[in-house]
N, C-alpha and C positions, 0 to 999 in steps of 0.2 A: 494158121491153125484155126479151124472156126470153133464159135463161142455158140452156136445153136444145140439145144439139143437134139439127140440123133433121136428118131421113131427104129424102135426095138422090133416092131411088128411086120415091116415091112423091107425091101432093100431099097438102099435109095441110088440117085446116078450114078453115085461114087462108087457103088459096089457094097455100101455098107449091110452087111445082114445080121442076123441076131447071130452067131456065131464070131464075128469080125468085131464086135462089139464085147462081147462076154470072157474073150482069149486076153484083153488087154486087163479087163477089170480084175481078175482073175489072178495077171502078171503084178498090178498095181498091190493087191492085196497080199499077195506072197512077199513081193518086196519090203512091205511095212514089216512083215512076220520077220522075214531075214534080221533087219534092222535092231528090230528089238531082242531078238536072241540075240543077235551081235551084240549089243548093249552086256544083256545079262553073260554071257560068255566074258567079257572082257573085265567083268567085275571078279572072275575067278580071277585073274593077273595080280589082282591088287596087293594081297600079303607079299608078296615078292617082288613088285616096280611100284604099285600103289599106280594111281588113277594118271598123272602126270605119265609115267613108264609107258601103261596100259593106250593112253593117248597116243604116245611116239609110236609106238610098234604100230599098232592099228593103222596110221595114216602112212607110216612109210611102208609096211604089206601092202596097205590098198594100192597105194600109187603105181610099186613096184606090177602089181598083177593086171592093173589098168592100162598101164602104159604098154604093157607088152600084148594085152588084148586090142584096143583104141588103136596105137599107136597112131597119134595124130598130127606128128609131124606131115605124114602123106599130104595132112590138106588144110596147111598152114596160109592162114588170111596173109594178100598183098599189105595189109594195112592192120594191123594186129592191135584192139583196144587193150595194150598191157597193164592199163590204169586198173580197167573193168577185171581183168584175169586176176592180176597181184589184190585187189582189194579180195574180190571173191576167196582165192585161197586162204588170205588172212583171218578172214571172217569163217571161213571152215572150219581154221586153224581154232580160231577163241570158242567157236561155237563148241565141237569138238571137245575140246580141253577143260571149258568152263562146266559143262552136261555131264562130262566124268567126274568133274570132281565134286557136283552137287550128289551124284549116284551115292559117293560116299557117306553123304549125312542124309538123301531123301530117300522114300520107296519110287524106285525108277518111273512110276506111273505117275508123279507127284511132279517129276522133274520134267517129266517131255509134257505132260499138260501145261507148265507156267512158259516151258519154254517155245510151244505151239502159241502162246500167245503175244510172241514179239509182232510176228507181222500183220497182225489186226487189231494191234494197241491204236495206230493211227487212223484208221478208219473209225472206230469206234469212237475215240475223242472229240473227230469231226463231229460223228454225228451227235454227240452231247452237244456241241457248242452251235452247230448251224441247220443239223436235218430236225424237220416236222413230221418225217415219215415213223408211223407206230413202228414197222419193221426194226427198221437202224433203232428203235429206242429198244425196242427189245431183245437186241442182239446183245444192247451197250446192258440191259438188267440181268442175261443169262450169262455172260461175263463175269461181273461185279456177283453174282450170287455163286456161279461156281469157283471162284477164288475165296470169297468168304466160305463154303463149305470144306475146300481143299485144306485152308489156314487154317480154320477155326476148330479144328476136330484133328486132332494127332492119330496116326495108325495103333494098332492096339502093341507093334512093337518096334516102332522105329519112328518116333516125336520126328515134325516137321521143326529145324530149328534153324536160325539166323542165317549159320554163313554157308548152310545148304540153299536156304532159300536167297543169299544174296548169290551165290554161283550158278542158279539156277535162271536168276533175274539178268544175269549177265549175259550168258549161253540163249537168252531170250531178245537182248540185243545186239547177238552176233548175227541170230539167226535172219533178223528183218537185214541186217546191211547184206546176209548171204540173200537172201531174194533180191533186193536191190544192184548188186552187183552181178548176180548171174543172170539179168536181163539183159546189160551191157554185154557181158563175156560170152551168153549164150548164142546171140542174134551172128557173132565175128566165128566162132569157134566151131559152132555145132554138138556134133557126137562128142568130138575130142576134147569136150571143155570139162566135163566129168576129171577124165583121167589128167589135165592140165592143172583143174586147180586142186585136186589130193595132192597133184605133187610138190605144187606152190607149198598149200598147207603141212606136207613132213617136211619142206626143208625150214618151216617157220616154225616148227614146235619140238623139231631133232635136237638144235643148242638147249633148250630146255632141258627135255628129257636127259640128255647126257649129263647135263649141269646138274640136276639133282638125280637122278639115276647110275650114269655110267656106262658100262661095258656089261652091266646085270642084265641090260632092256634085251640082251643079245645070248642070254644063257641057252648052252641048248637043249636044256629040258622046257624052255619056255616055247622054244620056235615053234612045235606044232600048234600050241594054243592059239599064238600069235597068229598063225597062220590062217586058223580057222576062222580069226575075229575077222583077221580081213578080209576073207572069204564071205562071211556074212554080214558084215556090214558095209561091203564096197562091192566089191566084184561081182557076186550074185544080185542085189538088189538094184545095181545102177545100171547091168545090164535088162532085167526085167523092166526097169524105167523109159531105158530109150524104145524098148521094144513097145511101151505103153503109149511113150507119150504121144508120137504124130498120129497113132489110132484113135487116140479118144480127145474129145472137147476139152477145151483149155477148163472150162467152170467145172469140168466131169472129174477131170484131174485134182483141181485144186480141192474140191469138196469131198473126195475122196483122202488126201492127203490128210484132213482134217480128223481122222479117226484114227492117227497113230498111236494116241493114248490108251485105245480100248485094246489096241497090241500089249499096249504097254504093260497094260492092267495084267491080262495071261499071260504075257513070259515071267512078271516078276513075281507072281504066283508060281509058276511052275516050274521054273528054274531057281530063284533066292528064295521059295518062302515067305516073301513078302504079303502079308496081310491088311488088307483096307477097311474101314468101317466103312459100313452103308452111305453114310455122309459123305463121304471123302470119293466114292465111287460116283455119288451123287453128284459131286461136284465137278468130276470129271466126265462125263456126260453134260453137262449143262456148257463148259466151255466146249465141249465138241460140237456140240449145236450151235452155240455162238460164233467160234470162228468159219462152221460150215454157212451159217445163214448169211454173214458177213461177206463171204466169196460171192454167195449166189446172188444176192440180191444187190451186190456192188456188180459186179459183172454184168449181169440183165440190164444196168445201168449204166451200162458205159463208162464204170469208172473201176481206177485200177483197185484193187484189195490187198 
């Protein structure tokens, strides 16, 4: 996948035209939208299976409608990294589970900003400790300033409090070992690694969910809902992804992927009523620019983000 950007104005050899360009961004943008309604969808679950429930069901609908879509057995690697697969779904799994259960004590837009910030904690760190470049220092102060605006100013009704913010902190180091390990899983698996590791991930969070749930996860006035979350947070969106991803530049992708928070921000406004002070919006802007400047400016550089 190339890392250059594409000229918009013109076609290039490949056939690229500004149509060919604009149908993926488009797909990229809808899927983040899916995403975050699925999120806010899934938070209705909660009075009746609570965010642990709401986790099980979501990953075993998605698996279930992935698999049968994907169906990836067809084009099963000679030599299968199941190191890379089993970590990936695990790490879906904690991602997943820990992001629901911050939902619970955060406003949703609170939660996918700290936890957009697992996988450019380490680039950033570097460059405290070894870059001289103004760039890298100012990704590392639009960081550190939109964390302190997100922490330091509570919504006007739903307080940012500890073990929202430590589930939050966690589903933020699930998610860097999910990039780390769907690099290994993706290079072996392809299209079918999507629908391989949701399924890894419901068989790792189903004993949960049963253990503190039960046979409720399974009521059936719940399954349409259920349905729906899977529908939006799996099916719909990670089809739009692959449909994205070989269209567009790896840095196009990743710096796009950077602005799921501003999803964030409108669904939890318009589906929970979720209300943000100016500060707190502030601050979530500021790490969208950090972790997007991070992508761009480490990539342009030859170096992973």
């Amino acid at each position: 996948m190339r890392t250059d950007k594409p000229n918009l104005s013109t076609p290039r050899k490949n056939g690229m035209t500004r149509r060919s360009v604009v149908l993926p961004l488009l797909a990229i943008l809808a899927a983040m939208a899916c995403f975050q309604m699925g999120a806010a969808a899934a938070k209705q679950l909660y009075p009746a299976i609570g965010p642990i429930g709401a986790a099980s069901v979501r990953l075993l609908f998605g698996a279930a409608i992935l698999l049968a879509l994907v169906r990836p057995w067809r084009h099963w690697p000679a030599n299968p990294p199941l190191l890379g697969l089993f970590g990936l779904g695990i790490c879906m799994a904690a991602t997943l589970l820990f992001f629901y259960l911050a939902i619970d004590h955060l406003p949703l837009a609170v939660a996918i900003t700290i936890q957009i910030m697992g996988p450019i904690v380490g680039p950033l760190l570097l460059a405290i400790v070894t870059s001289t470049r103004a760039a890298d220092l100012l990704w590392v102060a639009l960081a550190a300033g939109g964390l302190l605006c997100l922490l330091g100013a509570a919504p006007s009704d739903m307080p940012v409090n500890t073990i929202g913010l430590i589930y939050a902190l966690i589903a933020a180091a699930g998610w860097a070992g999910y990039i780390v390990f769907g690099r290994m899983a993706g290079n072996a698996f392809g299209h079918g690694t999507a629908a391989l590791s949701v399924a890894v991930a419901a068989l790792a969070i189903l004993p949960v969910g049963l253990a503190k749930v039960g046979a409720a996860m399974f009521a059936p006035a719940l399954l349409p809902w259920a349905l729906l979350v899977a529908l939006l947070s799996a099916a719909i969106p990670f089809s739009l992804e692959l449909f994205a991803m070989p269209r567009l530049p790896a840095r196009t992708f990743a710096v796009l992927m950077s602005l799921e928070p501003a999803f964030a921000v409108l669904s939890g406004f318009a589906f929970l009523g979720e209300h943000l002070r100016l500060v707190q919006i502030l601050g979530i802007l500021l790490v969208i620019a950090a972790s997007a400047g991070t992508v761009w400016s480490h990539s342009r550089a030859g170096q992973p983000a």
